[in-house]
C-alpha positions as CSV (number, residue, x, y, z in Angstrom):
1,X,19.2,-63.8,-56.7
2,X,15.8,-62.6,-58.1
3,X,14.1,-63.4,-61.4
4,X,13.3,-66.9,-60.8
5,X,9.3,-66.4,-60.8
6,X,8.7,-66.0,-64.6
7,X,5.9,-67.7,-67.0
8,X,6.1,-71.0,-69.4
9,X,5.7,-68.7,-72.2
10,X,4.5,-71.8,-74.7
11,X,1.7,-72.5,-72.2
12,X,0.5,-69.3,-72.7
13,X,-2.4,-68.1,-74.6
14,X,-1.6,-65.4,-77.0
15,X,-4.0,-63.2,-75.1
16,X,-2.1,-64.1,-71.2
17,X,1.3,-63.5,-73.3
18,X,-0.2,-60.2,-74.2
19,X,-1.0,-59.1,-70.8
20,X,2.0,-60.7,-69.6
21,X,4.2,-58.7,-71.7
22,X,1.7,-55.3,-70.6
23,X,2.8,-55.9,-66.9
24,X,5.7,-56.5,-67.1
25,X,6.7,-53.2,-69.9
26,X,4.2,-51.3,-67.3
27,X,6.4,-51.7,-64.5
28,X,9.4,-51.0,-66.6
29,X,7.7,-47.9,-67.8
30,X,6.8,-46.8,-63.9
31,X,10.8,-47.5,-63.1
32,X,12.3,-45.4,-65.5
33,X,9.1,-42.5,-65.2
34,X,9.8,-42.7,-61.7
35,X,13.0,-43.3,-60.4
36,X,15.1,-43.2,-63.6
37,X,17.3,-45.4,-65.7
38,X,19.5,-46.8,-63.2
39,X,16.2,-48.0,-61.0
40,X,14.9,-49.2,-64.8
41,X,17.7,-51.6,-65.2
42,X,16.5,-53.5,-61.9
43,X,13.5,-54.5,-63.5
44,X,12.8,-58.2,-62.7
45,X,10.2,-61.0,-63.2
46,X,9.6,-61.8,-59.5
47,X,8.0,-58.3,-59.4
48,X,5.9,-58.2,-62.4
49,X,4.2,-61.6,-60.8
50,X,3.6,-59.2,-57.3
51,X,2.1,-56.5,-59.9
52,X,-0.1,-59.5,-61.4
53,X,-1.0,-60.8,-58.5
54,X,-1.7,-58.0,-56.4
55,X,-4.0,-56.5,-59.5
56,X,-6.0,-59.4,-59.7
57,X,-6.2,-59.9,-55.7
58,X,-6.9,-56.0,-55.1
59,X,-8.5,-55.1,-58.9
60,X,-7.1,-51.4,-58.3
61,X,-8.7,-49.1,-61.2
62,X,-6.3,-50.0,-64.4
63,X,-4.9,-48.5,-67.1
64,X,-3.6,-49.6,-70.4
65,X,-1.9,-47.9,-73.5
66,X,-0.7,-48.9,-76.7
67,X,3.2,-47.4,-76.9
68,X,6.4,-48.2,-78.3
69,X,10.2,-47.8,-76.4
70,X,13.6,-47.9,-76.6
71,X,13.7,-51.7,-76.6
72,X,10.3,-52.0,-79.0
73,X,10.8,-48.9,-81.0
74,X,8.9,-50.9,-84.4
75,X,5.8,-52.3,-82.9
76,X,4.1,-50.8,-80.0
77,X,2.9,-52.7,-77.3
78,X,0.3,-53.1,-74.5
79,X,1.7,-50.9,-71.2
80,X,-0.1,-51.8,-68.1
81,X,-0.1,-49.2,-64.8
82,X,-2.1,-49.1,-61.7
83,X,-1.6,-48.5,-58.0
84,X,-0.3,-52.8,-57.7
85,X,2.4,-51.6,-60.6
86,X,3.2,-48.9,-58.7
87,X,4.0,-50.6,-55.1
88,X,6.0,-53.4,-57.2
89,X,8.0,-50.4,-58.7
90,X,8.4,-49.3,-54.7
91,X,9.6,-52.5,-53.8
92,X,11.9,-53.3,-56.6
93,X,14.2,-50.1,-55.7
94,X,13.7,-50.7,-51.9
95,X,14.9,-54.2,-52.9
96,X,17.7,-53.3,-55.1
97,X,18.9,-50.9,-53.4
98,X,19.8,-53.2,-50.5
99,X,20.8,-55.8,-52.9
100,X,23.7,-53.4,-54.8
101,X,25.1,-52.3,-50.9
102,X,25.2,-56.1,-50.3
103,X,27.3,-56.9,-53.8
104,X,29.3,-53.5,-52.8
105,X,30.4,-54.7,-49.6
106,X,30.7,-58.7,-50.3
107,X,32.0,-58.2,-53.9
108,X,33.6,-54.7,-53.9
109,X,31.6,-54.5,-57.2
110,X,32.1,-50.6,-58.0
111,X,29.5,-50.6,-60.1
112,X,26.9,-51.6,-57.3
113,X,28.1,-48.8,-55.4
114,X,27.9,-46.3,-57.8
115,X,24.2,-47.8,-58.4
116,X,23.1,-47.6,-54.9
117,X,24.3,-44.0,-54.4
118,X,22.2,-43.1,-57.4
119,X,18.7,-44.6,-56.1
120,X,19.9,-43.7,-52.2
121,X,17.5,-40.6,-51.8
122,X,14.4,-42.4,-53.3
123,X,15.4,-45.7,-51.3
124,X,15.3,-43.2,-47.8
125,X,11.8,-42.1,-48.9
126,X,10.3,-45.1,-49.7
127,X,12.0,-46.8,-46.4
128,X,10.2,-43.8,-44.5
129,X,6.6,-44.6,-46.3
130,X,7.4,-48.3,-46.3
131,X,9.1,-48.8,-42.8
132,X,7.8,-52.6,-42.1
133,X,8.7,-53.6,-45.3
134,X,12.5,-51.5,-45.0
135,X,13.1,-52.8,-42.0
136,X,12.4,-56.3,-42.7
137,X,14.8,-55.8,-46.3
138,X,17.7,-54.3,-44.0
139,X,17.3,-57.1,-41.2
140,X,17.2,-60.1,-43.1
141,X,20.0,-59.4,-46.0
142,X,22.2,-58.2,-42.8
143,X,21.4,-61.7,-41.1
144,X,21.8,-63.3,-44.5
145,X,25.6,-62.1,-45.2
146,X,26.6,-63.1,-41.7
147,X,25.3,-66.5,-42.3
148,X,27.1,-66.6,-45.2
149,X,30.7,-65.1,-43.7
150,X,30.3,-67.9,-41.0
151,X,29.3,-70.3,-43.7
152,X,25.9,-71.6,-42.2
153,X,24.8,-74.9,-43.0
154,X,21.2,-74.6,-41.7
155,X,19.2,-74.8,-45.1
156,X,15.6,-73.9,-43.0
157,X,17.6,-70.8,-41.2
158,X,19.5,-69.8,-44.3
159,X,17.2,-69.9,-47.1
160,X,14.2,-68.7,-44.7
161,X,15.6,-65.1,-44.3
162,X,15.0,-64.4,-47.6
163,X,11.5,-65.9,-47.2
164,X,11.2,-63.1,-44.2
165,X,11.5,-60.2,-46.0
166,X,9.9,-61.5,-49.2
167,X,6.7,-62.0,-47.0
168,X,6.4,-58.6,-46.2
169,X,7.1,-57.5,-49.6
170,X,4.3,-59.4,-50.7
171,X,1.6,-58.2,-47.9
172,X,0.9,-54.8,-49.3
173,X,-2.3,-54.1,-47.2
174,X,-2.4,-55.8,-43.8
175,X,-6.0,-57.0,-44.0
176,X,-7.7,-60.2,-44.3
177,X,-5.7,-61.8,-47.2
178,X,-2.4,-60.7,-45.0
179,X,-1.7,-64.6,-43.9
180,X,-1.9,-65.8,-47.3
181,X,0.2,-63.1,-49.3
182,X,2.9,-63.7,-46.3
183,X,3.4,-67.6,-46.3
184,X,3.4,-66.9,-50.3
185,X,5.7,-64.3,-50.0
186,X,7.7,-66.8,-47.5
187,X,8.0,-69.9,-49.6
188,X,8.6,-68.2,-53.1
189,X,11.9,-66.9,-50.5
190,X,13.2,-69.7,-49.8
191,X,12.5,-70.8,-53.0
192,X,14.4,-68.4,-55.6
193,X,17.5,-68.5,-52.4
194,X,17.8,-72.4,-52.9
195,X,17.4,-72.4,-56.7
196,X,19.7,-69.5,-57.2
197,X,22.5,-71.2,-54.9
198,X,21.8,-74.8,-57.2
199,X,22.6,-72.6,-60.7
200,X,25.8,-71.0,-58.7
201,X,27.1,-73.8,-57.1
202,X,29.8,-74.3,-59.5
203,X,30.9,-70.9,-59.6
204,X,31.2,-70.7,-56.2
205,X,32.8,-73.9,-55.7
206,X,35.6,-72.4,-58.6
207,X,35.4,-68.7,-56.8
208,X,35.9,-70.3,-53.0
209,X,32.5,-68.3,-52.3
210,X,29.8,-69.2,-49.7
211,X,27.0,-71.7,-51.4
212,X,24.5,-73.8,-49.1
213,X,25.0,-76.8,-51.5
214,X,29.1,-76.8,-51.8
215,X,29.6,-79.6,-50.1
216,X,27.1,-81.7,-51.4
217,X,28.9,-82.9,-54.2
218,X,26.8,-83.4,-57.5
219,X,23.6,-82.1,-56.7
220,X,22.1,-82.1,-60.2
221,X,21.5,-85.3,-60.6
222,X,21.2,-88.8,-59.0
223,X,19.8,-89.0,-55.4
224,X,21.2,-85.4,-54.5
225,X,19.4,-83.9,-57.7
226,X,16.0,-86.0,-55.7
227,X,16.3,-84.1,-52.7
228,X,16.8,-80.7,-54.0
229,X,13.6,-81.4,-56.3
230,X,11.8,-82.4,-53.6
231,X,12.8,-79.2,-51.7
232,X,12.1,-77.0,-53.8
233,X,8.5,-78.9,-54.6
234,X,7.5,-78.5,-51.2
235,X,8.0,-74.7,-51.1
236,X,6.5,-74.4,-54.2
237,X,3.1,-76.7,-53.0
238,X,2.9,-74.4,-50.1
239,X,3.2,-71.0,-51.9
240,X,0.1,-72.4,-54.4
241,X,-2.1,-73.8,-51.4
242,X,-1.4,-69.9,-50.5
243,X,-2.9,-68.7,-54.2
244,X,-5.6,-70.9,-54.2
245,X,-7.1,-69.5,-51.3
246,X,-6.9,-66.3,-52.2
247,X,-10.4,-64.8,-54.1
248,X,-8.6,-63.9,-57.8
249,X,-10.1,-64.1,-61.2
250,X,-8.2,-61.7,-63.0
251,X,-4.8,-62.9,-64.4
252,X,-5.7,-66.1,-62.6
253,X,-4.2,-68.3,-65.4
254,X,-1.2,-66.5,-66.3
255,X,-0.4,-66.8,-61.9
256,X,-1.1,-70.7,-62.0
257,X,1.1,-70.9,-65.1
258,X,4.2,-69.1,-62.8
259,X,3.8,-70.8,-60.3
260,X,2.9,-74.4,-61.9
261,X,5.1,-74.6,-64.4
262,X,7.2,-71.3,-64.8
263,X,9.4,-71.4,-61.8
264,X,10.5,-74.6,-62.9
265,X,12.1,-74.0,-66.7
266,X,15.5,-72.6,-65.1
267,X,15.8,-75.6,-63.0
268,X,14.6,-78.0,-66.5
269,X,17.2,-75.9,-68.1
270,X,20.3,-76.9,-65.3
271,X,19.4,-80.1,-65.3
272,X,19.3,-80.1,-69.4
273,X,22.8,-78.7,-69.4
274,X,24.2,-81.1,-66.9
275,X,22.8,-84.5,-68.9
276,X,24.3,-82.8,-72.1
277,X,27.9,-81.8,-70.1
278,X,27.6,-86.0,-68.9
279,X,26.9,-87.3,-72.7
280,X,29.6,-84.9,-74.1
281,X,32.0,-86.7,-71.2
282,X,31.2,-89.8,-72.4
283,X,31.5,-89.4,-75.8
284,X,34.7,-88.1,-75.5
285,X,35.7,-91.1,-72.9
286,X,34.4,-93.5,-75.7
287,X,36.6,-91.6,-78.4
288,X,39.7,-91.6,-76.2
């Protein structure tokens, strides 16, 4: 479901790519230092933009090193940690914890379960120091698999309860920016839940699994293709009408270039591959 919210990286400056790339091999770095391997492997990009935008909201006291790893063992590289890194770290296991118990029962994907039994002692500490954030994870991907066993069509309801517990992922200190983080937290939900069902919908169609859009026939192109855009626009206007408000300088170009233009390039990319599936249909039609 997760690793929608990522950057244009042409758009980028050289410098933004650099400390980019330093958040997001920081929080990598803070996974495997901290809860291990298995917790490392759950590293996604929707977290590395809560690091950047936390750091830049917050500007907790931040540290950076020049190191290589096992995936950059030539070059070394910028490594990026502060307090923001550390809560994304939090909230990625407490996320994929919760995310592997769901693929485990739904899926009966061993793996998952062998995954969540590893990270189940740090996931019952961090639910005790994060309890409105736990509870909120727990509640919501309960409420989400029962809409999808009872195959609910609601879009709002559906896609919204992964908007509820993103929100309070995203509000790390309940003070004055609190509002903001939440109803960006909220719509970047609903967001990477509609846009992850649009790049399944095939697969689940095939598989006989639960999808929002199933029945909608084509959605990735002519009038349907309009709606979903237009969906998924909305959301997106309201999550950057969040950022705006919100006082940040640092990282401030490398955010507006997520959530501009970076959330978009999966959905470019679908739609790229369904207009060359259509001319490879005709061609063949016109060689027949």
């Amino acid at each position: 479901m997760f690793g929608y919210i990522r950057v244009n990286e042409p758009e980028l400056k050289i410098r933004e790519y650099t400390a980019y790339r330093g958040y997001y091999c920081g929080l990598c770095r803070n996974l495997h230092l901290r809860y291990g391997r298995t917790a490392q492997m759950m590293l996604n990009y929707d977290l590395t933009f809560l690091a950047l935008l936390l750091t830049g909201l917050y500007e907790p006291e931040t540290e950076k090193e020049r190191r290589r790893c096992l995936l950059h063992p030539v070059k070394k590289h910028d490594s990026i940690q502060n307090e923001a890194v550390d809560y994304a770290a939090d909230m990625c296991v407490l996320l994929s914890y919760q995310k592997l118990l769901d693929d485990w029962k739904d899926e009966r994907k061993a793996v998952s379960r062998a995954a969540a039994g590893i990270l189940r002692k740090d996931y019952e500490r961090l639910k005790a120091r994060y309890p409105r954030q736990a509870e909120a994870v727990e509640k919501n991907i309960r409420l989400l698999s029962a809409a999808e066993r009872e195959n609910a069509q609601d879009i709002d309801f559906v896609s919204g309860l992964t908007g509820r517990f993103l929100e309070e992922i995203f509000v790390w200190k309940q003070d004055a920016w609190e509002s903001d983080l939440r109803r960006m937290g909220f719509f970047l939900g609903k967001f990477i839940y509609l846009l992850d069902a649009v790049e399944d919908v095939e697969k689940d169609r095939k598989n006989g699994t639960y999808n929002l859009f199933a029945r909608w026939g084509e959605i990735r192109r002519g009038e349907k293709e309009k709606e979903i855009r237009e969906m998924l626009s909305s959301m997106m206007a309201e999550a950057a009408r969040s950022f705006e408000r919100l006082p940040i300088l640092e990282n401030a170009g490398i955010l507006r270039n997520i959530l501009y233009s970076g959330v978009w390039c999966r959905y470019a990319q679908l739609l790229e591959a369904e207009s060359r599936k259509e001319k490879k249909g005709k061609a063949s039609g016109e060689e027949e």
